[in-house]
VEXMI-882441 format. One line per 8 residues: number of its first residue (from 1); their letters; for each residue x, y, z of N, C-alpha, C, CB. Coordinates in nm, 3 decimals. Atoms other than C-alpha are relative to their C-alpha. Glycine has a CB too. Layout:
N
NUM> A> X,Y,Z,X,Y,Z,X,Y,Z,X,Y,Z  ... $
% end
This chain:
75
1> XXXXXXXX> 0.083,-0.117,0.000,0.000,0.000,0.000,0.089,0.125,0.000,-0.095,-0.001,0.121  -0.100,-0.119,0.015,0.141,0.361,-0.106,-0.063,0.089,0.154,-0.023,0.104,-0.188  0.023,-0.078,-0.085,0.152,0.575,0.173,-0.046,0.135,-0.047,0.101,0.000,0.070  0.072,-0.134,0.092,-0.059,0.943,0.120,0.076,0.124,0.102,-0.229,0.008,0.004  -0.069,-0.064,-0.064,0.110,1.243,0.238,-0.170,0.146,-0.003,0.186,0.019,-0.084  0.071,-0.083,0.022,-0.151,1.536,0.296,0.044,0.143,-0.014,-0.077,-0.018,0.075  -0.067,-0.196,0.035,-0.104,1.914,0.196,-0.042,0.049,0.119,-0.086,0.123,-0.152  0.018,-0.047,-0.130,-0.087,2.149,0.450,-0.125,0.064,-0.073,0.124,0.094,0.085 $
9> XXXXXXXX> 0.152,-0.094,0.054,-0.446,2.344,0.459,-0.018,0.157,-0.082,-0.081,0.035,0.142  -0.006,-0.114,0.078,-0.303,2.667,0.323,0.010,-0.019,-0.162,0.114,0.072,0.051  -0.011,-0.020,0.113,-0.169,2.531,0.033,-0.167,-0.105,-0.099,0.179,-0.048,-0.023  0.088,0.057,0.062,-0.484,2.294,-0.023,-0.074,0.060,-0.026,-0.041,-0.079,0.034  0.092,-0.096,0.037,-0.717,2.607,0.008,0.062,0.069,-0.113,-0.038,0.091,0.112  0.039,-0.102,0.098,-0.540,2.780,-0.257,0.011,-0.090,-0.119,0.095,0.141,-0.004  -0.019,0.143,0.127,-0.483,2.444,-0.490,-0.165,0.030,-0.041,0.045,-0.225,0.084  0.158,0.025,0.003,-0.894,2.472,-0.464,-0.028,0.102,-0.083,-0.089,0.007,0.140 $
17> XXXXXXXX> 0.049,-0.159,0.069,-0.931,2.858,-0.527,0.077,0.013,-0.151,0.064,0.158,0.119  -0.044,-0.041,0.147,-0.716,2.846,-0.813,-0.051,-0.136,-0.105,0.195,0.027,-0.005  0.077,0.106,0.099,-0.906,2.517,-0.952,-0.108,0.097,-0.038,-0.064,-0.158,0.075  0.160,-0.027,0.022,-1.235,2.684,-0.901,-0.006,0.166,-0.120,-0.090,0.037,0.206  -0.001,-0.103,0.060,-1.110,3.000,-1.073,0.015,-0.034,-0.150,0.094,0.082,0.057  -0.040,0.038,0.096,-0.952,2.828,-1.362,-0.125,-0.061,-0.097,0.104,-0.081,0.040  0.135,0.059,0.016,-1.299,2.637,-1.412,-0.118,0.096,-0.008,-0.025,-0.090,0.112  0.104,-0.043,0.003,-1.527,2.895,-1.356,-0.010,0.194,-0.004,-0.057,-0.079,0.115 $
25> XXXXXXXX> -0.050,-0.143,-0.021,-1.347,3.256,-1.308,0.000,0.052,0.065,-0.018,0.071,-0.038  0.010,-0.019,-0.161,-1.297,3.450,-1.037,-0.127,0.090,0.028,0.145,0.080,0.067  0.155,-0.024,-0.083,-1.648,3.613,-1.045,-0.069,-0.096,0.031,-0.102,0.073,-0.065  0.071,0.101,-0.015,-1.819,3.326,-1.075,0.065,-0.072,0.107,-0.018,-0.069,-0.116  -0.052,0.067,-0.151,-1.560,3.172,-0.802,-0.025,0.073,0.147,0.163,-0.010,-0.006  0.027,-0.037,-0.137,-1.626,3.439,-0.556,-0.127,-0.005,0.033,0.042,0.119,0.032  0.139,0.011,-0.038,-1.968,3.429,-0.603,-0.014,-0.132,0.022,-0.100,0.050,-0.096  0.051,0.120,-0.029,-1.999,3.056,-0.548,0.088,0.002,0.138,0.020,-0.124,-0.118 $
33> XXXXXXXX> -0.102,0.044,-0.153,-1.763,3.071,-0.185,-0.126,0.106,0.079,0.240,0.076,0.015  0.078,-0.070,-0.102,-2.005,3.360,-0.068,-0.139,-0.023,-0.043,0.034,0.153,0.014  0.144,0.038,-0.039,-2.318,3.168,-0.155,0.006,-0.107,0.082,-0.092,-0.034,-0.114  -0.004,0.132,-0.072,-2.185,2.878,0.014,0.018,0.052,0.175,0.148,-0.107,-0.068  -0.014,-0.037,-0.121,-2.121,3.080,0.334,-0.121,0.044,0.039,0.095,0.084,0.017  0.108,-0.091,-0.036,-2.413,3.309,0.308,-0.137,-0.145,0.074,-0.058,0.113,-0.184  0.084,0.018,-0.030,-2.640,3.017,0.327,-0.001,-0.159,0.106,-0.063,0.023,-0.117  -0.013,0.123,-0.135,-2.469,2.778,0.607,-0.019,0.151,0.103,0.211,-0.128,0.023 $
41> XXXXXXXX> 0.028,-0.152,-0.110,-2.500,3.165,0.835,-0.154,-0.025,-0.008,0.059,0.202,-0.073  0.138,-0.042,0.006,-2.888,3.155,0.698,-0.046,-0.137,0.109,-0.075,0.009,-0.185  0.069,0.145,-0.063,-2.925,2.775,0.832,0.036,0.026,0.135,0.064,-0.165,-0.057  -0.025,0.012,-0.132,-2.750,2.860,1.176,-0.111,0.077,0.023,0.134,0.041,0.060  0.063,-0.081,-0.078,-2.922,3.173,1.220,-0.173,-0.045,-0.004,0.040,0.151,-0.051  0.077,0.102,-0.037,-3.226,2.951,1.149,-0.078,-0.079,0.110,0.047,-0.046,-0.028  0.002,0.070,-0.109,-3.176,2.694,1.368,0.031,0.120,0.153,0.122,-0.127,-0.032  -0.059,-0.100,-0.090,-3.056,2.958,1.665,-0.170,0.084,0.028,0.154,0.110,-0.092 $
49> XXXXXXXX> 0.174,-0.115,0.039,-3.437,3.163,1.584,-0.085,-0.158,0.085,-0.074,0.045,-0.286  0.065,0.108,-0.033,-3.594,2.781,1.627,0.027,-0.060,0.166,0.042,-0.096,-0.111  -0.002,0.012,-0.146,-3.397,2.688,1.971,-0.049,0.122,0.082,0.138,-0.030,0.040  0.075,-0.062,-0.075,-3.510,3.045,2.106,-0.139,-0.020,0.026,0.014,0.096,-0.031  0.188,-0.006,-0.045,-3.887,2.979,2.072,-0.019,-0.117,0.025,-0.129,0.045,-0.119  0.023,0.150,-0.073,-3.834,2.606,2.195,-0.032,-0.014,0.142,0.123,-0.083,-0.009  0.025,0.004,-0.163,-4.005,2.526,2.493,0.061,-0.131,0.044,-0.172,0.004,0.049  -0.056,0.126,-0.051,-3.762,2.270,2.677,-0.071,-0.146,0.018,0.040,0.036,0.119 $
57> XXXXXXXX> 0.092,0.092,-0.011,-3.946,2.078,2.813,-0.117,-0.093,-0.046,-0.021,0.031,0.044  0.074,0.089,0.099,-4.209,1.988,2.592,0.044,-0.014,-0.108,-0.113,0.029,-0.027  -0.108,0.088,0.137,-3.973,1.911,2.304,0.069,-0.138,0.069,0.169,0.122,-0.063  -0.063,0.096,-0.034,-3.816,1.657,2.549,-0.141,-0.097,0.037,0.114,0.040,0.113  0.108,0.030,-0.045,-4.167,1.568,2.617,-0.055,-0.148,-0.167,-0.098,0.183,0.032  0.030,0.071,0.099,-4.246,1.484,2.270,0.134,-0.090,-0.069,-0.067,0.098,-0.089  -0.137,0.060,0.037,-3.901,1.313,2.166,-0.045,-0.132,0.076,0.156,0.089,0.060  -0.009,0.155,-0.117,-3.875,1.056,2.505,-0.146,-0.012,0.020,0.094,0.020,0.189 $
65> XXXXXXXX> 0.153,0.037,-0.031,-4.235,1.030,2.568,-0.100,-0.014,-0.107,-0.058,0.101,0.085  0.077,0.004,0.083,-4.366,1.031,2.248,-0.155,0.069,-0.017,0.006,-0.107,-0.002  0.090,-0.077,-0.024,-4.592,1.278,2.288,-0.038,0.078,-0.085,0.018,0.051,0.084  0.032,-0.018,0.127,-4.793,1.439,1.946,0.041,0.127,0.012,-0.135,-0.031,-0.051  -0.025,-0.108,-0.021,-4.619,1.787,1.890,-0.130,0.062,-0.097,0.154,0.030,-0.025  0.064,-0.053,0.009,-4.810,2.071,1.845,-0.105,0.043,-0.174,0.071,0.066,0.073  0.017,-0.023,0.095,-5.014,2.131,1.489,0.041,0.126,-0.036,-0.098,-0.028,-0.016  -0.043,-0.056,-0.021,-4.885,2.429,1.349,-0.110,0.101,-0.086,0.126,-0.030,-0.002 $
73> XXX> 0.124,-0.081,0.029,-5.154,2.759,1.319,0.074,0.047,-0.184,-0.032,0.166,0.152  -0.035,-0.088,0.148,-5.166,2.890,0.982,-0.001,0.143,0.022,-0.114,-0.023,-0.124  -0.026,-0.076,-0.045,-5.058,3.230,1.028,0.012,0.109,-0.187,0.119,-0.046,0.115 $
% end
């Protein structure tokens, strides 16, 4: 078996950026790194919105106890 040596992470991030540029250009490369950020920030801040209006307890309610969560109003 060949042994694999790995790149350090600086030079693998720019081995990437200069693939993705070469492939696609660097507008189209920056715009695809800041949609990929913009919309893992949208999913935290998301999730983060969803644990504030969680009521503890009855989420652990319905999980371990199997208990029917709430229908949700049409609003």
């Amino acid at each position: 078996m060949r042994e694999h040596t790995y790149l350090q992470e600086d030079e693998m991030v720019q081995r990437a950026i200069d693939a993705l540029i070469q492939a696609l250009g660097p507008i189209e490369t920056t715009r695809f790194l800041t949609l990929s950020r913009r919309r893992k920030v949208d999913s935290v801040m998301r999730h983060r919105r969803w644990q504030d209006s969680l009521d503890k307890d009855r989420f652990f309610d319905q999980v371990f106890l199997g208990e029917e969560p709430p229908t949700p109003s049409a609003s």
